[in-house]
C-alpha positions in Angstrom: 10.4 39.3 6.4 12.7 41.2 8.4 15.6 40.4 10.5 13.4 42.1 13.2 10.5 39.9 12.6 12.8 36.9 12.3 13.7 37.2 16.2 9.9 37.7 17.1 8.3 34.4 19.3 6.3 32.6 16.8 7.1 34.1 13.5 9.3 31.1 12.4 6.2 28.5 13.3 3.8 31.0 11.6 6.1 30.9 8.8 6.2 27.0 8.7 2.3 26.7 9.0 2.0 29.1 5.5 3.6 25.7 3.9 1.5 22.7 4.9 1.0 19.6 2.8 4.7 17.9 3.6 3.6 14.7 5.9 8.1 14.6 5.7 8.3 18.4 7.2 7.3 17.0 10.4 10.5 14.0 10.8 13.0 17.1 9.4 13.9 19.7 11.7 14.7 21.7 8.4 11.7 22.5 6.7 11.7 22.3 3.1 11.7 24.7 0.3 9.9 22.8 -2.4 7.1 20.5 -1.2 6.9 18.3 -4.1 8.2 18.1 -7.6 7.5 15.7 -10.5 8.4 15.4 -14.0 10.0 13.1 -16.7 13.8 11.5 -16.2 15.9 12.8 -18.8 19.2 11.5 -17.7 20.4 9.5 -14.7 24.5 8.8 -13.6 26.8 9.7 -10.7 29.2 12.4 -10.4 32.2 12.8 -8.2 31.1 15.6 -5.7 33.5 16.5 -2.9 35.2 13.3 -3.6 32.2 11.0 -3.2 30.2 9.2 -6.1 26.8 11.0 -5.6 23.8 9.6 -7.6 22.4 12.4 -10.1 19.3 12.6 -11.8 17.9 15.5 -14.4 14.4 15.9 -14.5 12.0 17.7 -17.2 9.0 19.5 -15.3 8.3 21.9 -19.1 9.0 25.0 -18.3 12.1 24.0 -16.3 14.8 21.6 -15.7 16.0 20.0 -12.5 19.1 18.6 -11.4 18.6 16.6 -8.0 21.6 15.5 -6.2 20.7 12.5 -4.3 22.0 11.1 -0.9 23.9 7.4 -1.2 20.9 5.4 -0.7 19.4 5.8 -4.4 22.7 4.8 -5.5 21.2 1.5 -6.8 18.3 3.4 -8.2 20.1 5.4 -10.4 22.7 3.1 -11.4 19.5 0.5 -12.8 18.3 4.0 -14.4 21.7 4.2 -16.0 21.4 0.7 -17.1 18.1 1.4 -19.3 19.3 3.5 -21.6 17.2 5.9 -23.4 14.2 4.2 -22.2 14.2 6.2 -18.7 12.8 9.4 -20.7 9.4 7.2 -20.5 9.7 7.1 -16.9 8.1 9.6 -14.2 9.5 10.5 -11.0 7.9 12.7 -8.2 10.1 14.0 -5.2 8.8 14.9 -1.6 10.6 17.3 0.7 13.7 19.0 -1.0 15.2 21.5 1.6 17.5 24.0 0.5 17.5 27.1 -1.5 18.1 25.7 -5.3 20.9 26.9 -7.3 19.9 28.9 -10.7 21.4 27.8 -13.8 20.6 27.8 -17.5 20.0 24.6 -19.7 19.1 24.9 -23.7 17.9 28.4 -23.6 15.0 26.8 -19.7 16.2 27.8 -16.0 18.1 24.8 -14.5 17.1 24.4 -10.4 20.0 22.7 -8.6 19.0 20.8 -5.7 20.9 18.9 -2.8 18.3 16.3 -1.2 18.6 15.1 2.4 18.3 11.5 4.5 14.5 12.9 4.5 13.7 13.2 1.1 11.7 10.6 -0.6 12.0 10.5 -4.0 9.1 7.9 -6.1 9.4 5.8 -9.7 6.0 6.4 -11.9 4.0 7.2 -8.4 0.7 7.0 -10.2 1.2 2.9 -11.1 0.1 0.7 -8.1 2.1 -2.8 -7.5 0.1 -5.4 -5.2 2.0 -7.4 -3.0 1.6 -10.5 -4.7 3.0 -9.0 -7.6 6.0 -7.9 -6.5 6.5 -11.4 -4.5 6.3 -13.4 -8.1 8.7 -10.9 -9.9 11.5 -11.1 -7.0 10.8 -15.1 -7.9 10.6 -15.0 -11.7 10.8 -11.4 -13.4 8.5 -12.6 -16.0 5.7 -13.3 -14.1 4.3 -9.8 -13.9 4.2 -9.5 -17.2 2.8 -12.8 -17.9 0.2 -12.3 -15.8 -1.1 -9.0 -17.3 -0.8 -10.6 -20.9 -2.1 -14.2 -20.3 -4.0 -14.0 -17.2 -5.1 -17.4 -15.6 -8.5 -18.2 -15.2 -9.9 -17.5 -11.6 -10.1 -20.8 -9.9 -12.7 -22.6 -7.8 -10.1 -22.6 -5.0 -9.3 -19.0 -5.1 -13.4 -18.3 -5.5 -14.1 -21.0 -2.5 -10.9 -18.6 -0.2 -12.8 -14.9 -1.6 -16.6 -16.7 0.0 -15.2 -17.6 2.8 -13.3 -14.4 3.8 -16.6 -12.8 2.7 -18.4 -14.7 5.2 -15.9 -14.0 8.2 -15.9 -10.2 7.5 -19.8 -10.6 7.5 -19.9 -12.2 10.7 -17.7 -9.6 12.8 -19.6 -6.7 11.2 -22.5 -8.5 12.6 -21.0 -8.6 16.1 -19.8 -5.1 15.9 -23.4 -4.3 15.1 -24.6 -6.1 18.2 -27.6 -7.9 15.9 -25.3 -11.9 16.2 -27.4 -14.4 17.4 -30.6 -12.1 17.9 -33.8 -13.8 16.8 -32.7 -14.8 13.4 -34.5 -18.5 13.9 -38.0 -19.1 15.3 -37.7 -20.2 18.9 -33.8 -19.9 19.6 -30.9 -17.9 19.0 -28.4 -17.8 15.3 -25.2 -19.8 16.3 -21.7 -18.1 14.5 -21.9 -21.4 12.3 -25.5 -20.7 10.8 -24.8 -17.1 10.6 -21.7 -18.3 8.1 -23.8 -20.8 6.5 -26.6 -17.9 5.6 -23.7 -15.2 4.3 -21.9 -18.2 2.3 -25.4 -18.4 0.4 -26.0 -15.1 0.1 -22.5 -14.7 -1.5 -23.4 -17.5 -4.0 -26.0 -16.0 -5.0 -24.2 -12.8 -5.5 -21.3 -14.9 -7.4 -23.6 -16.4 -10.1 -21.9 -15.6 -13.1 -18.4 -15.9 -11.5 -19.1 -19.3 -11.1 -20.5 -20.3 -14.4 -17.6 -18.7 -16.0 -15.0 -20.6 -14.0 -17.2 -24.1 -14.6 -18.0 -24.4 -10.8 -21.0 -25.7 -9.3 -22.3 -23.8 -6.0 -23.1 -27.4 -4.5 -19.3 -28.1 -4.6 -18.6 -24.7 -3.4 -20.8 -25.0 -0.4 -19.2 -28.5 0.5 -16.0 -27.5 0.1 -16.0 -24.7 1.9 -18.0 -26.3 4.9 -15.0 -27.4 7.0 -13.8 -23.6 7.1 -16.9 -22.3 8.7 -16.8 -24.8 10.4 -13.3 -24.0 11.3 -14.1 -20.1 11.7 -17.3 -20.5 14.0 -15.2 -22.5 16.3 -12.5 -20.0 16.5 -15.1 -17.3 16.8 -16.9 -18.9 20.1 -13.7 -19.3 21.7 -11.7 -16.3 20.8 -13.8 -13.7 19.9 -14.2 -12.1 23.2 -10.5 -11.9 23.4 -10.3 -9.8 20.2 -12.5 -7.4 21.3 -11.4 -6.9 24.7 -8.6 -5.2 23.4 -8.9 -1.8 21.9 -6.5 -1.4 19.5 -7.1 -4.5 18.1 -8.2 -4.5 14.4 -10.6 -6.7 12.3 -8.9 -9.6 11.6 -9.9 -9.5 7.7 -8.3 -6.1 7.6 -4.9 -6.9 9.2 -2.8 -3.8 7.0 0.8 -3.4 7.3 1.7 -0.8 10.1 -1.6 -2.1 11.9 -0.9 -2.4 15.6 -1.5 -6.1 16.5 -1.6 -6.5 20.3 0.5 -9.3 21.8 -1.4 -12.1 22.6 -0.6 -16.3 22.9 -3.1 -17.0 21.5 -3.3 -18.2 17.9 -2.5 -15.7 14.8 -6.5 -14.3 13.4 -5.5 -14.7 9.7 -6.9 -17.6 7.9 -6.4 -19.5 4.9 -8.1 -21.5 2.5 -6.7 -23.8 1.7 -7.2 -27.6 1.4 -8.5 -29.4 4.9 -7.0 -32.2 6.3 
């Protein structure tokens, strides 16, 4: 492209648009260069770089090399890279958004591509290996439990099957309502009240959880007593608040409350629920 070209309206937003993909393009006002690069940690240590300690790490990516120049927040990152030892070349790491033109270099006979990353770029440990919450709760606790877990895994128990039935239920019930078939003609002679409706997806669910339940050693009539006070519990919610909830319309299922989910404001009670024993 021409200098020409450069100064024509539009040609530096056409040029943009021939580059989509980077959801981090759109916070930068620089666009970037590279969309995305992954490959596996060779080394990892910080270097003195106009007289600040600036967190390094060399990537292999096979037919190249990369040395990425990181901004002060992955100080910590790197320095717990550092502290592994060899064991980092095991390790992946995938990097979104690196703006810049890289500097050309040579490393054992493979072109080395220096790169300065911004505040924007986002740079991700073995992105390809998902953590659940609860996980990463119990390791901030006790760094053992993680591994524990996957190598001697508890049992499921009747409490945790009792809290996945009753959830079951609840999600059943507003998908009913959303549906608009609650409480139409479900019994002979008279309307289905929120409680029977729970009562009829509770046994539909033990039904479906058969062979969970004779593995954990847990009878269905124990499950279906125990979990009776919180449908109870849930219907009565449900006939006094449910209205509310849908009222509003960026309100969200309560069984499908996901971080960055808008929640509107309201004085009423929180939606989520838990299992756990009655009183």
């Amino acid at each position: 492209m021409t200098a020409r070209d450069a100064d024509k309206p539009g040609t530096a937003a056409a040029t943009r648009e021939k580059k989509p993909g980077c959801f981090l393009c759109v916070l930068d006002p620089h666009p970037c260069t590279e969309m995305q690069l992954e490959g596996r940690i060779v080394a990892a240590r910080e270097y003195i770089i106009n007289g600040e300690k600036t967190p390094v790490i060399t990537l292999d990516c096979g037919t190249f090399v990369v040395s990425l120049a990181l901004t002060r927040y992955y100080r910590s990152l790197v320095k717990e890279l550092a502290a592994l030892g060899s064991a980092i070349r095991n390790l992946t790491l995938r990097v979104y958004h690196l703006p810049g033109t890289p500097g050309i270099a040579e490393y054992k006979g493979r072109p080395l591509r220096r790169y300065q990353a911004n505040s924007y770029t986002l740079v991700v440990l073995e992105p390809d290996t998902l953590l659940n919450i609860t996980d990463l709760n119990q390791a901030e606790y006790c760094p053992r439990q993680y591994l524990l877990r996957r190598l001697a895994p508890s049992p499921t128990s009747a409490a945790a099957i009792r809290g996945n039935l009753v959830h079951a239920c609840f999600k059943e019930l507003l998908k009913e309502h959303d549906r608009g078939e609650l409480m139409e003609g479900r019994t002979v002679g008279s309307q289905e009240t929120p409680l029977a409706a729970l009562h009829r997806y509770l046994e539909q669910a033990l039904a479906r959880s058969s062979l969970e339940l004779a593995l954990a050693h847990v009878s269905a009539g124990a499950l279906r007593s125990e979990g009776a006070p919180h449908l109870d519990s849930l219907a009565t919610w449900y006939q006094h608040q449910s209205s509310i909830l849908w009222e509003m319309p960026a309100a969200q299922s309560p069984t499908f409350r996901q971080p960055g989910n808008l929640v509107p404001a309201s004085k009423q009670q929180p939606v989520g629920y838990a299992c756990g024993p009655t009183r």
